[in-house]
Phi, psi and omega in degrees: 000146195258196183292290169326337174294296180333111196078014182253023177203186195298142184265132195306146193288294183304319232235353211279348171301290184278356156274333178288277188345287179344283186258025167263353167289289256256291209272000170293281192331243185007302176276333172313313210282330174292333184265315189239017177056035154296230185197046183265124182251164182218120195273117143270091189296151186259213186281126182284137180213136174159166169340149177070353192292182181248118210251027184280156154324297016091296177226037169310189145268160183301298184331296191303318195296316221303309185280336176278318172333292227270341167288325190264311179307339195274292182332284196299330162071043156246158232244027181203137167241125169266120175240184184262148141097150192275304208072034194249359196272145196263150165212174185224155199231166150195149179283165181283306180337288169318332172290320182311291223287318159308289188305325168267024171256332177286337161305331189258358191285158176263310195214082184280178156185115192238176186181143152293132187272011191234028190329144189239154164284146203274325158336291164289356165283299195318319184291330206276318187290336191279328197294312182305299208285332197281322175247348183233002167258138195250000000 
């Protein structure tokens, strides 16, 4: 999504809690930095993946669900992963590492404004997760 989208349409019905949180961040700074000439930035990272993430069964995100599927079928040595879903819906990924490292570079920005430039179909996670269990799982 680019800068310019924001609010300008219906927000997805599952997801609409936690994007109003989101941009109820976004428009406090906007208004401290309008009310009081602060400088307050607000960083929104799209989806996060890296250590530590969450491999549960029940709510991971897809990079983690991707990789846990195809690691217990590569274990179990079945020859099918059943996943959800078309794999056509587009998403955008960033490592946390990038995310740290974006967020104190945003600090130093005069006007930042950053986004992943590559969004992927959920179709190419799958491959890129079977590929990841495939050459580093043993």
């Amino acid at each position: 999504m680019v800068e310019e989208a924001l609010l300008t349409g219906q927000l997805e019905s599952t997801n609409e809690p936690y994007a109003v949180s989101k941009i109820s961040g976004i428009k406090l700074c906007e208004s401290y930095n309008r009310q009081f000439g602060t400088d307050y930035r607000s960083v929104m990272p799209t989806n996060l993946y890296g250590p530590k993430d969450n491999f549960d069964p029940q709510n991971s995100h897809i990079i983690p669900a991707m990789m846990r599927r195809f690691h217990e079928a590569k274990i179990a040595d079945d020859k099918e992963v059943v996943v959800w879903g078309t794999g056509k819906p587009m998403r955008e990924f960033l490592h946390v590492d990038d995310i740290a490292a974006a967020s104190v570079h945003v600090m130093n920005l005069p006007q930042p404004n950053l986004s992943c430039l590559y969004p992927m179909r959920c179709a190419r996670i799958l491959m890129w997760a079977q590929g990841w269990v495939a050459l580093f799982v043993n």
